[in-house]
Every structure is written in C-alpha cells, then in structure tokens.
C-alpha positions in Angstrom: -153.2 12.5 -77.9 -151.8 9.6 -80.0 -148.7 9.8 -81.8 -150.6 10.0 -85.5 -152.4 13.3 -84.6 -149.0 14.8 -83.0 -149.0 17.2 -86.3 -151.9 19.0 -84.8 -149.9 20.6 -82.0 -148.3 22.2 -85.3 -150.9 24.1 -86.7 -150.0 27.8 -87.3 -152.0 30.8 -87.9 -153.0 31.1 -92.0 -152.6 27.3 -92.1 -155.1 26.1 -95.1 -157.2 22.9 -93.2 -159.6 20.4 -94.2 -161.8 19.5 -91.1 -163.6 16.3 -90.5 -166.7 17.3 -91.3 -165.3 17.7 -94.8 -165.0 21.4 -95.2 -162.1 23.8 -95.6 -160.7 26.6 -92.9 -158.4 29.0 -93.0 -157.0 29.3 -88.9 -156.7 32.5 -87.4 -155.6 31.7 -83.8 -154.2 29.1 -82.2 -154.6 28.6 -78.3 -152.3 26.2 -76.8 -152.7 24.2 -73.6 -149.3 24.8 -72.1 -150.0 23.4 -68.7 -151.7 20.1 -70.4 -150.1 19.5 -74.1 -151.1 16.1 -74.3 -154.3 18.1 -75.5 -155.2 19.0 -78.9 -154.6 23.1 -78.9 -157.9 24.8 -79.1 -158.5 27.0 -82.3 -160.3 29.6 -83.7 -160.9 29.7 -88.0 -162.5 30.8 -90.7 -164.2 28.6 -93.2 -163.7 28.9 -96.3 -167.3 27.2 -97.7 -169.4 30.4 -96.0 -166.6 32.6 -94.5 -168.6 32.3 -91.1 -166.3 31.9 -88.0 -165.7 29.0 -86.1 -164.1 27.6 -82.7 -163.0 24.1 -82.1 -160.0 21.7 -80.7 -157.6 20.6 -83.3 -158.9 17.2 -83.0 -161.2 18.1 -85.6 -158.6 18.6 -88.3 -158.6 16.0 -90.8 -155.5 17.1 -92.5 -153.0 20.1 -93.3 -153.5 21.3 -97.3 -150.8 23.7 -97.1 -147.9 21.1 -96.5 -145.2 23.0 -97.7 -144.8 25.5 -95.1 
C-alpha cells in the first residue's frame, strides 16, 4: 500500500466513509491483516444510500467524512 492511502489502516468502527463508487457507509467492523499490513484491512459496513450491508477492503474508501475524530 502506498504511502497516500496509509490513512486507511486507520479506519475505526462508526467511522462515516465515502467509497469510490460515490456512496456513503457507516463501518461496523474492521478486520486487520496482522500477519501482512502492507494490506488494506478488510471491512465490513453499512451504507447509508439503502442501509443494505456490505464487505470490502479499505482500498475502496475514497475518503474519511468524519475527520475530526
């Protein structure tokens, strides 16, 4: 993982996210790779658009909303 996307081994349960793909999620678990970290973690969220449930790597966060944690 490059050194711009580094913030994404930062994401915390509750975190407010816009994805790529341009909609919003609300994550609700965060699965870390501790034997590999140069991996994006994986996570699990809600979206916010539909309130379905969704599963991805962190790669696919765009950016944080909530920046003041």
């Amino acid at each position: 993982m490059n050194e711009k996307s580094e913030w994404r081994n930062e994401l915390k349960v509750g975190d407010l996210v816009m994805m790529k793909h341009g909609g919003m999620a609300v994550i609700s678990e965060v699965i870390s790779h501790a034997a590999e970290p140069r991996y994006a973690p994986h996570i699990k969220m809600i979206y916010c658009d539909d309130g379905e449930l969704g599963s991805c790597s962190s790669y696919r966060v765009e950016r944080l909303m909530n920046e003041n944690r």
